[in-house]
Structures are given as C-alpha cells and as structure tokens.
C-alpha positions as CSV (number, residue, x, y, z in Angstrom):
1,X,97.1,-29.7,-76.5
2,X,93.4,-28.2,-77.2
3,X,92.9,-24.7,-76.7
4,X,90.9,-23.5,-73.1
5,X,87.1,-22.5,-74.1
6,X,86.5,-19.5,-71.9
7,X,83.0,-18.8,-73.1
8,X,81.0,-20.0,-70.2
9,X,83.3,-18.3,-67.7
10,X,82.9,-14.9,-70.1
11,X,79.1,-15.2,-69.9
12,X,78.8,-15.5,-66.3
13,X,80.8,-12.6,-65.8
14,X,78.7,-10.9,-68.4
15,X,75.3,-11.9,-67.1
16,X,76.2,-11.0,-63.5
17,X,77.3,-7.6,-64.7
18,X,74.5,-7.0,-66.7
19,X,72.2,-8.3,-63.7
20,X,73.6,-5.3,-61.4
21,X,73.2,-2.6,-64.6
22,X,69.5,-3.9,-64.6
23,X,67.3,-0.8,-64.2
24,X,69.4,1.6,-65.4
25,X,68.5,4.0,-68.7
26,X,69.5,2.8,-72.2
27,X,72.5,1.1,-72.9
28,X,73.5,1.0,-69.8
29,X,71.6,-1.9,-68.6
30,X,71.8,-3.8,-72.4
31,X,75.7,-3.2,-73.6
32,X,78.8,-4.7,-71.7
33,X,81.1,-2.4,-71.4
34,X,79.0,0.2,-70.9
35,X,76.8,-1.4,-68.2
36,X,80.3,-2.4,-66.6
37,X,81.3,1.5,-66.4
38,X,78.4,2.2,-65.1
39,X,78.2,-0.3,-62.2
40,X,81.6,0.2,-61.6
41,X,80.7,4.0,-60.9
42,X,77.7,3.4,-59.1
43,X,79.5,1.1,-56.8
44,X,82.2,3.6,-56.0
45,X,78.9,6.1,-55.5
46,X,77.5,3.9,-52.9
47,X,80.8,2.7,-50.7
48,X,81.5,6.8,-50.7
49,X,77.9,7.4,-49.6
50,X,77.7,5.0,-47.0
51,X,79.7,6.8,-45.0
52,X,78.4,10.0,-45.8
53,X,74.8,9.1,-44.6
54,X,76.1,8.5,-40.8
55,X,77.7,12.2,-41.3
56,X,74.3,13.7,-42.9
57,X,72.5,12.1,-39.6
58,X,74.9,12.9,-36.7
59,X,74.6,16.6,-38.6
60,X,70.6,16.0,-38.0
61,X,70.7,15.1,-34.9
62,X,72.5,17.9,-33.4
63,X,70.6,20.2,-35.0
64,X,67.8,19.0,-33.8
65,X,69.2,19.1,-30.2
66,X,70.6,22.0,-31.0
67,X,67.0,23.8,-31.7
68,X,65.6,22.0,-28.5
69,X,68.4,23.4,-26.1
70,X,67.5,27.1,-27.7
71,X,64.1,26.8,-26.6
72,X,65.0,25.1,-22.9
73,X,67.6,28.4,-22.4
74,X,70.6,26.9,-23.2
75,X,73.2,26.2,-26.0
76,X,74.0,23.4,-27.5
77,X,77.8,22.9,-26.3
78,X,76.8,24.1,-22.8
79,X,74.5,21.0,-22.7
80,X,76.7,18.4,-23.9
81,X,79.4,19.7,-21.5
82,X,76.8,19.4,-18.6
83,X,75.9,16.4,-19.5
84,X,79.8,14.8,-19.8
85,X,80.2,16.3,-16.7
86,X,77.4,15.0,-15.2
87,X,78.5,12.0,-16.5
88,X,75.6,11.0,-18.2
89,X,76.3,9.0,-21.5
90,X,73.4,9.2,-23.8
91,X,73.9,9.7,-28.0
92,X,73.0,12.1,-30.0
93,X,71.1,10.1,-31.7
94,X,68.4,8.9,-28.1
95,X,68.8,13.0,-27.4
96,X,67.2,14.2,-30.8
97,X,64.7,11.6,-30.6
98,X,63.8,12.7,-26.5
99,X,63.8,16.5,-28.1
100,X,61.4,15.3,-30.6
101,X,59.4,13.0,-28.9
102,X,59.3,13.3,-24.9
103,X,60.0,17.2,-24.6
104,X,59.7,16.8,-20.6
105,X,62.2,14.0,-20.2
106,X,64.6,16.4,-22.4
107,X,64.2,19.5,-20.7
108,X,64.9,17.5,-17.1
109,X,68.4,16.6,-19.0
110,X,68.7,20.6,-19.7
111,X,68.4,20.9,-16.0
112,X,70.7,18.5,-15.1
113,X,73.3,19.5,-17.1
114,X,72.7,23.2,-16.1
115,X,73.4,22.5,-12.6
C-alpha cells in the first residue's frame, strides 16, 4: 500500500497559522513554530481579556455614578438601595450614561430613591 502524502494538509495548517501571526514583529509572523507560540499566546490573551473588559466597564460605570451621587448629596450604595427599593430597574450602564449626559433626569432618580 502507498504511503499517505500529508503535505497539503501540513500547509494549510501552516498558512492559516501564519495568516493569524500576520502583523506581528520579526519572526513571529514568518517562522512556524514560532508564529504558532505566539498565536497560541495571544489567543489565550484575548479569551482572558474578554472578560476582563466587561469588569473594567461595570468598574467605570459606577464610578461614574458614584461621582454624580457625591455631587446630588448622596452615596453611591444609598442610591442603588433607593432605587431597588423603589423598584426601579435601570443598569449601571443607562445610569452612568444619564449622569453624564442628562444630569436633571439623574438627579430626579437621586430624589426618588432618597425618598
């Protein structure tokens, strides 16, 4: 029986490789196995950081609301817990953007939640 010719298999694999290394510095965008321990790294890099980036905005968000509450008279954790009890369900993210961007529409929130 004739030996299995693997080469065109071995060069797609190669070229898609390569094809995610593109743009990198040096020899890690022309050499296999170093482009391939590269990518490899980079993709571990950005499945991590994925997540992290929802953290770093929820962070940015309440500090945002945070600084807007200070001004309005009130803390932070006072207002959310007037506003759960309230019952008034609005993210973090639509409250930093109303503290940002419609400063009377947030400070009638700090009311409500005051009382």
């Amino acid at each position: 029986m004739a030996k299995v010719q693997l080469s065109a298999a071995r060069r797609r694999r190669k070229k898609r490789l390569l094809k995610l290394a593109k743009g990198q510095w040096g020899a890690r965008s022309k050499r296999y196995k170093i482009a391939k321990r590269s990518v490899m790294r980079s993709l571990v890099f950005s499945y991590r950081d994925r997540k992290v980036k929802k953290r770093m905005f929820r962070r940015l968000w309440i500090i945002r609301i945070n600084n807007a509450c200070r001004l309005a008279g009130i803390k932070y954790s006072q207002f959310i817990l007037g506003l759960k009890k309230a019952k008034i369900q609005i993210d973090r993210k639509m409250l930093a953007d109303l503290a940002v961007n419609d400063a009377n529409t947030f400070k009638k929130l700090v009311e409500i939640s005051k009382g």
